[in-house]
C-alpha positions, 0 to 999 in steps of 0.5 A: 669593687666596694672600695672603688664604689667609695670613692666614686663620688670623688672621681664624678667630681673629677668628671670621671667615669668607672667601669668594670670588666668581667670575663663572666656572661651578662647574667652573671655580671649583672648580678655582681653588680646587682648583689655589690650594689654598685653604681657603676657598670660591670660590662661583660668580656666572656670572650676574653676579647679585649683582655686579649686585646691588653694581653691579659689571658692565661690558662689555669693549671690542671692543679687550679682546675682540679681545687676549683672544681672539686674543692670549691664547686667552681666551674669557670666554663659555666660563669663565662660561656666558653669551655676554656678554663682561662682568665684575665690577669686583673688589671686597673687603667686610668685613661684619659680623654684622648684615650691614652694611659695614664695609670696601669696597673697589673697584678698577678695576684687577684688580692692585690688591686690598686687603691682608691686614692691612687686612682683618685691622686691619677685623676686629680694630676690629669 
């Protein structure tokens, strides 16, 4: 978030917008935002709805589960709202104007995220 917080000066000179979306309770997106000091919105998709919407919900093993909850004291049920132990595959969308995608990007791998200059090379080729 910090690294796309870098470039967002670049992207409003390309007339463009960022915005976050975590499966998190208001409360807790806004403190994200508030504790990151970002400058763009991180709206809150606690339903998972429009993760669901991209196809982008999955179910933690009872494994994950267990190290969440008993090695790092991490209850997902309590940070989004709802008893399910599900998450969104982290995913990055340029989209353009007419509302369609122009850049997609989905990784598995919540360490991996697209880097801000290729966020900045889609807009500039928009």
């Amino acid at each position: 978030m910090r690294a796309y917080q870098a470039v967002l000066p670049e992207m409003k000179k390309q007339n463009a917008s960022l915005v976050a979306i975590s499966p998190e309770v208001p409360d807790e997106s806004l403190s994200l935002q508030e504790k990151l000091d970002l400058d763009f919105d991180v709206l809150s998709d606690h339903e998972k709805r429009v993760a669901r919407d991209f196809g982008l919900v999955f179910r933690l093993g009872d494994d994950v589960i267990d190290i969440f909850s008993n090695t790092f004291s991490i209850e997902l049920p309590k940070k989004n709202g709802e008893a399910s132990w599900e998450l969104p595959i982290p995913a990055t969308y340029v989209i353009d104007r007419d509302r369609t995608i122009t850049v997609a990007f989905v990784e598995p791998d919540y360490t991996k995220r697209i880097e801000p200059d290729a966020l900045l090379t889609a807009l500039t080729a928009m």
